[in-house]
N, C-alpha and C positions, 0 to 999 in steps of 0.2 A: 375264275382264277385257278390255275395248275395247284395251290395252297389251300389245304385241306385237315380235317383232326385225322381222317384214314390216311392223307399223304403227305407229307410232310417234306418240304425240299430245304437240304442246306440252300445257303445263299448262292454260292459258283452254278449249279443247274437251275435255279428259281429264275435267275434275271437273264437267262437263256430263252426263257419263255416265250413265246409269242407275243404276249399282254405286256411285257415287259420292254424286250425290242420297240414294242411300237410306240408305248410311252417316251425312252430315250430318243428316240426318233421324233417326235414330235416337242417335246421340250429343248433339242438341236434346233429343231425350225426356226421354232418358234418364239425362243429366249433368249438364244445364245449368240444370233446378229453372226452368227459363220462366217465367213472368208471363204469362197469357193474352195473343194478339196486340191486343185491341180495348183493353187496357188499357197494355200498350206504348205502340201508339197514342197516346194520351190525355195519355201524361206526356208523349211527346215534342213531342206540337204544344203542352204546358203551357211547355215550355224555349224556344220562341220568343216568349213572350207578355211584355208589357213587364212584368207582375207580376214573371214569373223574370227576368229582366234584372234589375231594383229590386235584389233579392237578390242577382243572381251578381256585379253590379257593387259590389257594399257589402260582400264576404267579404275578409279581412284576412290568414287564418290557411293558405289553402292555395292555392298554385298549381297552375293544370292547362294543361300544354302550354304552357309560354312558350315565345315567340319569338327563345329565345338558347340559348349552350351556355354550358360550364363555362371557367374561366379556361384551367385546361392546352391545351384543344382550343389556344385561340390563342396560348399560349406554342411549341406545335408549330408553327404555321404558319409562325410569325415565326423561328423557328432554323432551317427549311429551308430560308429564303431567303439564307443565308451558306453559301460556299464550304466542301463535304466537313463539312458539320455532322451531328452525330447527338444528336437529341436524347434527353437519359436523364431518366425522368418518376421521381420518387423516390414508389413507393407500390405499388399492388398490381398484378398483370400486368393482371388485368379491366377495371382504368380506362383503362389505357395501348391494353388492345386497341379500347376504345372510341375515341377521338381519331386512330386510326389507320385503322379502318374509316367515320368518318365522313367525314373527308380521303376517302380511297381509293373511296368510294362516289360521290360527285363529282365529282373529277377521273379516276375511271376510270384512276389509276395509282399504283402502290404506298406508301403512306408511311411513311417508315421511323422509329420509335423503338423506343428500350430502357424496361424499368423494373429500378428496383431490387427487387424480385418482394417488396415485404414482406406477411410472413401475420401470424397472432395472437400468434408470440411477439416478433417487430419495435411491434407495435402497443403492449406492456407494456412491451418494456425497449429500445423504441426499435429505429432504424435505422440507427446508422453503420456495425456492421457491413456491411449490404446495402449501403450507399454504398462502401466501402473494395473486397467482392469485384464490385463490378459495374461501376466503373469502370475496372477493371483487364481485363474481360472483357473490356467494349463497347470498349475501346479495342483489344484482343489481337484481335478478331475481326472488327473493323469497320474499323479502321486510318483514322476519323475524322483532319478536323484540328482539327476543334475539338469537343466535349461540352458541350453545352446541357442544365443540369440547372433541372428545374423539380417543383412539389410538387402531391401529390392531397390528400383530405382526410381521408386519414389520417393522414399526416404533419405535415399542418399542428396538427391536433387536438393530436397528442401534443408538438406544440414542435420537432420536431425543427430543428435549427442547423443549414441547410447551410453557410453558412460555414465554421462549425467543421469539419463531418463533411468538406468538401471539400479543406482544408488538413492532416485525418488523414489523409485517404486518398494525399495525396500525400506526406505523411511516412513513409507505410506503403509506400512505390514501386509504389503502383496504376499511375500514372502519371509523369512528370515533373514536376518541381518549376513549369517552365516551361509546361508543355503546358496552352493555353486553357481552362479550364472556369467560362464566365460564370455566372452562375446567376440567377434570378430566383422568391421564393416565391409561388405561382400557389394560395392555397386555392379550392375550388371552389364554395364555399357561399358566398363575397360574390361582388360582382361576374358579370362572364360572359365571354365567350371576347376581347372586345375587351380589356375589361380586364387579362387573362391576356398579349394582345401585347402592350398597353401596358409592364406590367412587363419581359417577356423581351426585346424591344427596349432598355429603359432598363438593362434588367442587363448584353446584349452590351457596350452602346456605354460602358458605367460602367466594366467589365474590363477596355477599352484603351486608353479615354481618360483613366482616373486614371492611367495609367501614364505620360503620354507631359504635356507641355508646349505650351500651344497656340501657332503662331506661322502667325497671320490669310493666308489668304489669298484665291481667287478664285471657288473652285470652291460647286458649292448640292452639300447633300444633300439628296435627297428622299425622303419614307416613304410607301409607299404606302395602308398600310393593310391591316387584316386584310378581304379582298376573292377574293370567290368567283371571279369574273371575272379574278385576276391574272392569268394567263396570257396573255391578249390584252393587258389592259390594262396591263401593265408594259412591254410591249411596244409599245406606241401611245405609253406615257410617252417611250419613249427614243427614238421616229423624233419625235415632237416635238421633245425637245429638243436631239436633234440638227440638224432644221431650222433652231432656233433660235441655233446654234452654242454649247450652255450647254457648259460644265465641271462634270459634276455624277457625283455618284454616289448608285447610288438603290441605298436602305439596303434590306436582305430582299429578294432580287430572287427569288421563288420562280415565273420564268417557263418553264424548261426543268426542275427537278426536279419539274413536274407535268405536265408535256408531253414524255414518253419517247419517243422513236423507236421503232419495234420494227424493227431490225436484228439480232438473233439473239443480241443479247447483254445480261446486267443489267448495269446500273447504278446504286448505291445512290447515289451521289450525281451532280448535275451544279447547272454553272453558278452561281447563286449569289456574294452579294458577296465579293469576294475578302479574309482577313485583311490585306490590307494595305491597302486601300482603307478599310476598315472601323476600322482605327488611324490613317489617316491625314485620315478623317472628322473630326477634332477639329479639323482647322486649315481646316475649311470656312467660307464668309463666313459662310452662315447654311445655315439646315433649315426645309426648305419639309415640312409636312403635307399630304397631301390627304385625308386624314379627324382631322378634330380631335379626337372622342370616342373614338379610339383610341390617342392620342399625348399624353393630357396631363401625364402624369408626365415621357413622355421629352423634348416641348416645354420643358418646364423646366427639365430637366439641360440639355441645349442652351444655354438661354439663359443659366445658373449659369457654364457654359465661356468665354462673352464672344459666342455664337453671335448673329445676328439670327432669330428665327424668324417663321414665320407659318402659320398654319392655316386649311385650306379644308375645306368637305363634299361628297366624292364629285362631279368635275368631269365633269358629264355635259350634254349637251345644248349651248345657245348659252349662257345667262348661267353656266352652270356652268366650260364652258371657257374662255370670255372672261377670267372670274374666276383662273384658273391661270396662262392668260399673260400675263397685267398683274402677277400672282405672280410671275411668271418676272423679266419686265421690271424692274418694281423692285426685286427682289433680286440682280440680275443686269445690270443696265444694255442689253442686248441684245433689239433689234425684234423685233415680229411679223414673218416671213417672208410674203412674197405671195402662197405656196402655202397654208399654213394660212388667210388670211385667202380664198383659194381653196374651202377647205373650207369658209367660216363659210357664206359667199355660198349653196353648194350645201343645204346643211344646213336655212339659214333657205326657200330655193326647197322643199324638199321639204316642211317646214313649209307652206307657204302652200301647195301642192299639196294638203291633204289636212284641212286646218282644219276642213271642211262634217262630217266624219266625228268628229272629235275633239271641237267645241265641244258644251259643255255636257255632256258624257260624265262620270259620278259614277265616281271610283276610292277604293275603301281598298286601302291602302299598308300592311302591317307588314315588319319587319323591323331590322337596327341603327338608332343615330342617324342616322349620317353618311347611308346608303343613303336613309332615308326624308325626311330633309331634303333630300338633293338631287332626290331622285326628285319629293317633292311642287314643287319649283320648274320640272323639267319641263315637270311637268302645266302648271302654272298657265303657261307662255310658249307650250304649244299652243293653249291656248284649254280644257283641261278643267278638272274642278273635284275638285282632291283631297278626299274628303269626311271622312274618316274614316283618320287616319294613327294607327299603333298603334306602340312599341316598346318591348319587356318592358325592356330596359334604358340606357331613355330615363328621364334624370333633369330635373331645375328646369331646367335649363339650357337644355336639348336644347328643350321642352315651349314657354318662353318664346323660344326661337328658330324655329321652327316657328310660331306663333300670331303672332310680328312678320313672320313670310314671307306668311301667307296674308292679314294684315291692308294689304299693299302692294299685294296685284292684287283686282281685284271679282270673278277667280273662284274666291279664297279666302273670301266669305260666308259664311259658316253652317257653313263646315267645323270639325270638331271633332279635336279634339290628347289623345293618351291615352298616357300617363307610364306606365309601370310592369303596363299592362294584360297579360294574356296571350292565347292562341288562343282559349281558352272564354269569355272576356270577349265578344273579337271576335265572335263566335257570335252571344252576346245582342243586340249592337249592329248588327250587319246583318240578323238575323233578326227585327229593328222598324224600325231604318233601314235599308234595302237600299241599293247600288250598282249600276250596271251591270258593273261589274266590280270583280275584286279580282288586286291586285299582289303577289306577295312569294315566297316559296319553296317546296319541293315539299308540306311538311304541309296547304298550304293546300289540297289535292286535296280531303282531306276536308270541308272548310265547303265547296268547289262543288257536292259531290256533295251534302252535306244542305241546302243553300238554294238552288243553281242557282245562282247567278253566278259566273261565267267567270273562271277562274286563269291568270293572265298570271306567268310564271316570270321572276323577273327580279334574283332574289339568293341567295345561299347558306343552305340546301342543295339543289342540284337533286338528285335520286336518279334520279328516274320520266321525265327527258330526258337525252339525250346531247350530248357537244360544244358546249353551251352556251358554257361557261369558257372556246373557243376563240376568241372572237368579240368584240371590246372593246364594253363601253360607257362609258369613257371617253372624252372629245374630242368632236370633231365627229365622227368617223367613228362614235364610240361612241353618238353619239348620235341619226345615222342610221337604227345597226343598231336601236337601243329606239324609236323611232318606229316602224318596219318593224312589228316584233315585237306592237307595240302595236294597229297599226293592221291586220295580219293576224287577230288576236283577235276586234276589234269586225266586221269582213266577215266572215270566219267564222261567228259568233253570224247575223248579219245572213243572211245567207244559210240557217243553221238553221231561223229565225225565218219563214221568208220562202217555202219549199219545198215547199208542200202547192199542188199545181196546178187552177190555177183558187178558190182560196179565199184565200191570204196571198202570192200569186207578183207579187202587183202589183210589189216591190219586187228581185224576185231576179234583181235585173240582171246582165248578159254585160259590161258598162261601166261604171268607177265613177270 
């Protein structure tokens, strides 16, 4: 074997090998019951033909590869963003280690939940036992300040009552009678991971705002949204609005529990909204959104409390940040600073820098509401033309705000808006209508590879880059960096394209 202690092969040259080749080749033979290569062939070039498109577009009964996750993923997000929280997922360990290594394979830093581990005898006669011994655990070993309980679908199936199970358990002295445990039921089979924040956020702020009395004062809160990119971009939130002099507190701040130091020490928790900030959220003037298909349950408690709200999508670019500080302003009474209007100035200069490259450039976009709604208003204030915008958990709403966006600029023409589609849809739809490129997350690796157009990463879940989430694209800066990013892609490809000397070098300029 080429594997040795003097030689040692990454994996990419190791199964290059010889010994390797021939193994896969005989495990094809031999296991996998083939289909001749020339009739492979023949279906697969049959799967881009608009016949299979007719079909794959008109199937009802089965999704393949949506563009979203499960409700609990983003019940975990939105608890890690509060001070010393641990989240306890009520249902089997396997779901729970899934939401955890999704996180953690993104952010590249550990994310911590519990489950209450329930098997098949929880699944018949239910699970308040597993609620009663595992709150007293995760509490005994984790020494949380708060317990964030949310549900899988097996919980949810069988009915379980956390309310109930959560007030035995403290009858039971799991915990304290007093000790925080908001909850929110998170089934996994409606909705998707936004959904999932939506509730867990409206559960938090529900556990210590019925408690308390609201008496109005000055301060915003703000939510940011379940967003791959928080790390940066919570952190672009707050030097903004401290430029702006706001009073705010921004609700889930999950910018330091996914951005760990490595100083030689763990730590399960950091950073995050403080419990007392988080009770004292109730006497905010109002609650400012910046993704609305995220927050609309908890939009409404808000405004039920005497709150003023208001909801934005994903504040990226010129009209997207414009749009949050006129947010800001009139919720707040407080200017634009002449530093951010500094930044607008530099932002829209770079813009105009670089338009010859951008216009008329064809993008599909999938991923959440809010991300693809903002993302397609980007495009359309560079000069390109979002052709084909997709979101598996994109409803009437979403689909008719989207199609009023692209019907505002001419280089929304003939772009098309797809509700509920998923990655295999996507497939059919570019593999008859192509793009020059395509926007969205890492799964998308695969449609580049099978149709050739270019994967611009640019939402959750990155897996296959690193340090992405470090780098905002919110604001103007954020909207800088997604320019840059964007406009690195299309020169790249250009350059590909361009590189056979003396035959396609006409264009492979040294100057652009």
């Amino acid at each position: 074997m080429p594997q040795s202690a003097e030689k040692v092969l990454d994996h990419k040259p190791l199964f290059q090998e010889p010994e390797y080749q021939e193994m896969f080749k005989a495990k094809k033979e031999q296991f996998e019951c083939p289909h001749p290569d020339d009739k492979v062939q023949q279906i697969a070039d049959w799967t881009k033909s608009w016949d299979y498109r007719e079909k794959n577009l008109a199937r009802e009964a089965l999704v393949v590869n949506p563009a979203k996750a499960c409700q609990p993923l983003g019940a975990v997000f939105a608890a890690a963003g509060f001070e010393e929280t641990l989240s306890f997922v009520h249902g089997s360990q396997g779901c729970v280690a899934y939401y955890r290594s999704h996180l953690a394979r993104h952010f590249k830093e550990a994310s911590s939940a519990v489950s209450s581990s329930m098997t098949e005898d929880a699944a018949v006669f239910g699970g308040m036992n597993n609620m009663i011994d595992g709150l007293a655990t995760a509490a005994s070993l984790y020494k949380p300040k708060m317990i964030a309980v949310s549900t899988t679908c097996m919980a949810e199936v069988i009915g379980d009552d956390l309310q109930a199970f959560i007030a035995n358990a403290k009858d039971k002295g799991s915990v304290d009678a007093e000790f925080p445990v908001p909850f929110a039921h998170t089934p996994a089979f409606v909705g998707s991971h936004t959904t999932g924040y939506d509730n867990m956020m409206k559960g938090i702020l529900t556990y210590f705002w019925n408690k308390g009395t609201r008496v109005a004062g000055e301060k915003l809160n703000v939510i940011p949204g379940f967003d791959g990119y928080a790390v940066a971009n919570n952190r672009e939130l707050k030097r903004m609005l401290g430029l702006m002099g706001v009073e705010y507190t921004l609700l889930s701040d999950v910018s330091d529990v996914y951005d760990m130091p490595a100083d030689g020490t763990f730590n399960m928790y950091a950073g995050g909204t403080t419990i007392e900030d988080t009770a004292a959220a109730l006497n905010a003037k109002a609650t400012l959104s910046l993704q609305q298909y995220c927050t609309e349950k908890t939009l409404e408690y808000a405004a039920e409390k005497g709150q003023a709200v208001k909801a934005l999508n994903y504040p990226m670019g010129v009209k997207g940040t414009d749009a949050f500080l006129m947010a800001v302003k009139e919720l707040t009474g407080k200017d634009v600073p002449d530093a951010l209007l500094l930044e607008r100035g530099r932002l829209v200069d770079a813009i105009a820098d670089s338009m010859n490259y951008l216009h008329g450039k064809k993008f599909a976009i999938y991923g959440d509401p809010d991300f693809t709604l903002g993302m397609a208003q980007f495009l359309l204030e560079v000069g390109a033309e979002p052709t084909h915008i997709l979101a598996t958990n994109g409803g009437k709403a979403w689909e008719k705000a989207v199609k009023e966006l692209l019907a505002s600029s001419p280089f929304g023409e003939g772009c098309q808006v797809w509700a509920g589609k998923d990655l295999w849809h996507l497939r059919s739809i570019l593999a008859t209508e192509p793009t020059d490129f395509l926007i969205g997350n890492s799964y998308g690796k695969y449609l580049e590879r099978d149709l050739g157009i270019p994967l611009i990463r640019l939402t959750f879940p990155i897996f296959d880059r690193h340090h992405h989430h470090r780098f905002p694209t919110f604001g103007y800066q954020g909207g800088l960096r997604v320019l840059v990013t964007i406009l690195d892609k299309i020169m790249d490809q250009l350059d590909v394209e361009t590189n056979i000397p003396g035959k396609t070098d006409i264009s492979f300029d040294l100057t652009r």
